[in-house]
matplotlib code that plots the C-alpha trace (Angstrom):
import matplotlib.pyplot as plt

x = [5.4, 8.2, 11.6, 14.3, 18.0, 20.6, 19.9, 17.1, 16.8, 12.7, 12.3, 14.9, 14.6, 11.2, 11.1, 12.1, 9.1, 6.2, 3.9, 3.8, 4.6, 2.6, 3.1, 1.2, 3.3, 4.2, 1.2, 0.9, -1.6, -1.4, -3.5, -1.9, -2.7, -5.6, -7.0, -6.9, -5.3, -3.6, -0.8, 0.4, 3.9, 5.0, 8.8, 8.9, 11.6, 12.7, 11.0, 7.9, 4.3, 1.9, -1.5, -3.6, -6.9, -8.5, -9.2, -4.9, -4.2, -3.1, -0.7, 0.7, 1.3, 2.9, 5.0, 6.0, 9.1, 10.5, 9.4, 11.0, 14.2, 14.8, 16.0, 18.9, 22.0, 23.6, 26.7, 27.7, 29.2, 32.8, 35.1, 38.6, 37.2, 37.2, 34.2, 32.0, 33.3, 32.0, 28.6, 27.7, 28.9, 26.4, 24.1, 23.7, 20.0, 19.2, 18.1, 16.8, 13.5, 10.8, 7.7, 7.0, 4.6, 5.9, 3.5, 3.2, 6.6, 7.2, 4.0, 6.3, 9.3, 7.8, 6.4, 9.5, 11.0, 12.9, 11.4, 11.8, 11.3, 8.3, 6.8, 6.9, 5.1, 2.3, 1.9, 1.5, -0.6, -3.0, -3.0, -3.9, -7.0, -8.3, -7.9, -8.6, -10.6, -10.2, -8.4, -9.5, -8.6, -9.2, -7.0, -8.4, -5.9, -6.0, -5.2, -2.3, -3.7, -6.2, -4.1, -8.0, -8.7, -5.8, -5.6, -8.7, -8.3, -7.5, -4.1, -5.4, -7.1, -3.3, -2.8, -4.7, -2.4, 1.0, 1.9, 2.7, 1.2, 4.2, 4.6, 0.4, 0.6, 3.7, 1.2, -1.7, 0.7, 1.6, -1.5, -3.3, -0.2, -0.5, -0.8, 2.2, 3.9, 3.1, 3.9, 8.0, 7.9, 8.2, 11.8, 14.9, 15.5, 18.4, 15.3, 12.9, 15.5, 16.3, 12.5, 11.1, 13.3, 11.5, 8.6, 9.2, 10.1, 11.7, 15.1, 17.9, 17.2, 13.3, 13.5, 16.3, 14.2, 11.1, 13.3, 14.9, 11.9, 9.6, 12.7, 14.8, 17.6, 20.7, 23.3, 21.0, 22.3, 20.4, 22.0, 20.8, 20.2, 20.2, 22.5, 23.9, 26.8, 28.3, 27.4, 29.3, 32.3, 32.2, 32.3, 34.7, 36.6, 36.9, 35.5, 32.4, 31.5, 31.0, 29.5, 27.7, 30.4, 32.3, 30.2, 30.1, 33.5, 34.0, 31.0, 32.3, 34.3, 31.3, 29.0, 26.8, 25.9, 26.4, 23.4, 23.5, 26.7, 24.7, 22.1, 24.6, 26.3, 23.2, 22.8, 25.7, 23.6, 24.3, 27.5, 28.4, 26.0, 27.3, 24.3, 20.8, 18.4, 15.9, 13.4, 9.3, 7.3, 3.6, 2.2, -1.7, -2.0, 0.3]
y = [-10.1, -8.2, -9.0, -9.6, -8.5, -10.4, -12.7, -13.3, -15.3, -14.4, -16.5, -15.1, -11.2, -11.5, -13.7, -10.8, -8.5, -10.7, -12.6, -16.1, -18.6, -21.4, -23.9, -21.5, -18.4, -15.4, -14.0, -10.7, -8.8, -4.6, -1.6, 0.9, 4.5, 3.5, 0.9, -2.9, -5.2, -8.9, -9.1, -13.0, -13.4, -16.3, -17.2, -17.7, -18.3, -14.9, -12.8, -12.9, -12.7, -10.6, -11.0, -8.4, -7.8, -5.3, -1.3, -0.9, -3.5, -1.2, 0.6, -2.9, -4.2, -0.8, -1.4, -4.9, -4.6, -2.3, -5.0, -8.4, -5.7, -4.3, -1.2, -3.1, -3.6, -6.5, -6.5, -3.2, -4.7, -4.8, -6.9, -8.5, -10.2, -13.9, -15.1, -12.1, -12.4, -15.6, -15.2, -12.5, -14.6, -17.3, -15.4, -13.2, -13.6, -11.9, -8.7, -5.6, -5.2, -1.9, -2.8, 1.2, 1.2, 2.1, 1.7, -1.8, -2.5, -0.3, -2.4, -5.6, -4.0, -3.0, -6.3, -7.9, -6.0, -8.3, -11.2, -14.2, -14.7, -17.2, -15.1, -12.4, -13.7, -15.3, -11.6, -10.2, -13.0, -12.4, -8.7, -9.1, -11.5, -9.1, -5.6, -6.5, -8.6, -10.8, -9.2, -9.4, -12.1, -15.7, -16.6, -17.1, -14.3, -11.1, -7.6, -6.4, -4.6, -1.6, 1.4, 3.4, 0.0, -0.8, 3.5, 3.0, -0.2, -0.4, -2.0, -4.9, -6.3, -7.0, -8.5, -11.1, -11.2, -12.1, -7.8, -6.8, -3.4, -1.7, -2.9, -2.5, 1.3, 1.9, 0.6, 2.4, 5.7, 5.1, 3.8, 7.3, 9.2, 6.2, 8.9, 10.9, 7.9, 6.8, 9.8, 9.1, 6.6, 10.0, 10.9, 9.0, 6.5, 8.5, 11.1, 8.2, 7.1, 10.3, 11.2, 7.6, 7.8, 10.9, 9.0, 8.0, 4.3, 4.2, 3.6, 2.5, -1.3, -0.6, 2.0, 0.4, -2.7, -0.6, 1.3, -2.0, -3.0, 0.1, 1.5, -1.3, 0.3, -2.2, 0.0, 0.2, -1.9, -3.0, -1.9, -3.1, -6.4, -9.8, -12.0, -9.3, -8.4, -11.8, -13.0, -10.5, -10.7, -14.4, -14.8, -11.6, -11.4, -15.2, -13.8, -15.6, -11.9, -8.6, -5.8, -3.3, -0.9, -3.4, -4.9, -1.0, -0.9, -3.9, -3.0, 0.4, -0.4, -2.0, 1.1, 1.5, -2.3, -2.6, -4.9, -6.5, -8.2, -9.4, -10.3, -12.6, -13.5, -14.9, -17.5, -19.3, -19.5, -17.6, -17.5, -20.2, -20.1, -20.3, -19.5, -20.6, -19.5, -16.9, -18.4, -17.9, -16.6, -16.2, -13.0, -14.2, -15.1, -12.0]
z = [-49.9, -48.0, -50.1, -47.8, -49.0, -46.9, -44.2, -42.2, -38.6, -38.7, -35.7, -33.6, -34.7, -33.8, -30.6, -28.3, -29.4, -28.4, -30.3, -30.7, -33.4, -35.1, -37.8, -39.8, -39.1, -36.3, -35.0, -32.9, -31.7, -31.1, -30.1, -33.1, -33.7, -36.4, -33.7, -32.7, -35.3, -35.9, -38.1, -39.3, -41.0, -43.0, -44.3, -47.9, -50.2, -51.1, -48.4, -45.6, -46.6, -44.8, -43.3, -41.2, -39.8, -37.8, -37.8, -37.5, -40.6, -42.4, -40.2, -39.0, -43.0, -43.8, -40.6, -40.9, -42.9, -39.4, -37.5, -39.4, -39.3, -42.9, -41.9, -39.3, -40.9, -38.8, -41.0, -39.7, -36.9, -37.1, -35.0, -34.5, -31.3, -32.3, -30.5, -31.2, -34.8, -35.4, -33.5, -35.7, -38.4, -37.3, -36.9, -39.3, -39.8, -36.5, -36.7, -34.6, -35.5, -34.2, -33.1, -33.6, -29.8, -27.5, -23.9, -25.4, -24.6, -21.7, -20.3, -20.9, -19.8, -16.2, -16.0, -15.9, -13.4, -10.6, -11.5, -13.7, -17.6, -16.6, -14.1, -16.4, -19.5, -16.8, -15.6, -19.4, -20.4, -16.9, -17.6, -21.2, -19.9, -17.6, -18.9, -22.8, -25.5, -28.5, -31.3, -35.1, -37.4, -37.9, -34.2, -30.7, -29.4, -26.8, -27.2, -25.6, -21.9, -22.5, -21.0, -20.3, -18.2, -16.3, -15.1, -14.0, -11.6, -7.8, -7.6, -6.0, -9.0, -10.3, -7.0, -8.1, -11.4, -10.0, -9.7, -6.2, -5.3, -6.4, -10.3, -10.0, -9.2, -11.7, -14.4, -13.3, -13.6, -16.7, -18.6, -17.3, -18.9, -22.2, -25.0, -24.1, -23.7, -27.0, -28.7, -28.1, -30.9, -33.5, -31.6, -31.5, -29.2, -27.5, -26.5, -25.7, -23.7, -21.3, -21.6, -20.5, -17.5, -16.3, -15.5, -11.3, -11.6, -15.2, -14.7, -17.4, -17.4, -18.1, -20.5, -22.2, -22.5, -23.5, -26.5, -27.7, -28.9, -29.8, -31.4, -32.4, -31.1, -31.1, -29.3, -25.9, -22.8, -19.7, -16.8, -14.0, -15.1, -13.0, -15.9, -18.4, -16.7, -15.8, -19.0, -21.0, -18.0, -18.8, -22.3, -23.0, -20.1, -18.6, -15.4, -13.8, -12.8, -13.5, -12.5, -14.4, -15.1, -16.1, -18.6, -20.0, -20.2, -22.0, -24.1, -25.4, -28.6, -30.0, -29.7, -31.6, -31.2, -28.0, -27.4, -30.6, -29.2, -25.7, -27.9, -29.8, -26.6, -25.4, -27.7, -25.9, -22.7, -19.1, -16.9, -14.5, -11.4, -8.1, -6.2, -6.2, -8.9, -8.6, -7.5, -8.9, -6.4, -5.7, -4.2, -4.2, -0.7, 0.2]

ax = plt.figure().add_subplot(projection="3d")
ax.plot(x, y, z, "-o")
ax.set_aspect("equal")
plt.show()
């Protein structure tokens, strides 16, 4: 049992790292340093119990008090803004938590790249069908995507997946460079950041995505993103939009919790839309 000081939103810290929940807990799956492994956790009165099978069990249990967000400290933010005030009043429970793997989430982060929430979690869960196998445990779930496997497909096998050629030859570039990759969850997130963004296609929205979640960083912002910046003009500034330096500007006396305020502003939903939705695509027949 992981004792929990403070206030815990388990559902909501852990809903942006991936996994999926049941009436009989939160359930993710992971290729870690000591191998494949299934990690369940459970809200109990007093703290979150902790379940893992697999070669990496023991790496994911000595992890999981990272990744429920122990090590965050929400009440750190500070503010005389009344709405942002009483967010993080309201939601004190939800944390930053660090998955600690890092081409896991870049893999989720390129992914979603210019396209919708839905499309993107049908691309992981295709990816994860076709470049992986069934993970430990007592649960009928996959492994996140092999990295050796997806390096050493032709693009158009992801063609088939929902991933245009593009995405499909980002992935294939990164899961042959997966190691190196994987190696920037020992520096800070400030260095994962600028290093990340070396990699041809890695710009601030994806790497900021990517370290959000290996490193539980809640000062990162995603520039570059389709909603953010009307929904921070919107809700701080009145204005149905912004623009990306905007949404910095307005952003800057929160630092270092920059995103833990967008992440609190979403809970209030997105900006007024004055044009159409983006809409889902299909590139199969493309």
């Amino acid at each position: 049992m992981i004792a929990v000081h403070g206030q815990l939103d388990l559902r909501r810290t852990l809903a942006p790292l991936g996994g999926v929940f049941r009436d009989d807990g939160w359930w993710r799956t992971a290729r870690t340093p000591e191998g494949p492994a299934t990690l369940r956790l459970r809200r109990r009165e007093g703290g979150v119990t902790v379940e893992a099978w697999g070669a990496g069990s023991g790496w994911m249990v000595t992890r999981a008090p990272t990744l429920i967000g122990c090590d965050d400290h929400p009440q750190d933010l500070r503010t005389e803004h009344p709405l942002v005030g009483r967010l993080a009043h309201q939601h004190a429970g939800v944390r930053f938590g660090a998955t600690g793997l890092v081409f896991e989430a870049l893999v989720r982060a390129v992914v979603g790249q210019k396209v919708t929430g839905v499309e993107a979690s049908r691309g992981l869960r295709k990816l994860s069908r076709r470049f992986s196998h069934d993970a430990p445990g007592p649960r009928s779930l996959r492994l996140p995507p092999d990295p050796a496997q997806m390096a050493a497909a032709p693009y158009w096998e992801f063609h088939s997946l929902g991933i245009e050629k593009r995405r499909a030859d980002f992935l294939r570039r990164l899961a042959s460079h997966a190691h190196e990759v994987e190696a920037l969850a020992e520096v800070s997130s400030t260095e994962a950041l600028a290093r990340l963004e070396l990699y041809p296609g890695v710009g601030p929205w994806t790497s900021a995505e990517t370290v959000a979640v290996s490193h539980g960083d809640p000062d990162v912002v995603s520039v570059g993103d389709y909603h953010l910046k009307n929904l921070v003009a919107w809700h701080l500034t009145g204005r149905p939009r912004g623009t990306d330096e905007e949404m910095l500007a307005v952003l800057e006396p929160y630092r270092p919790h920059r995103g833990r305020v967008i992440r609190l502003l979403e809970t209030l939903g997105h900006a007024p839309a004055f044009g159409p939705r983006r809409p889902l695509r299909s590139i199969a027949d493309r």
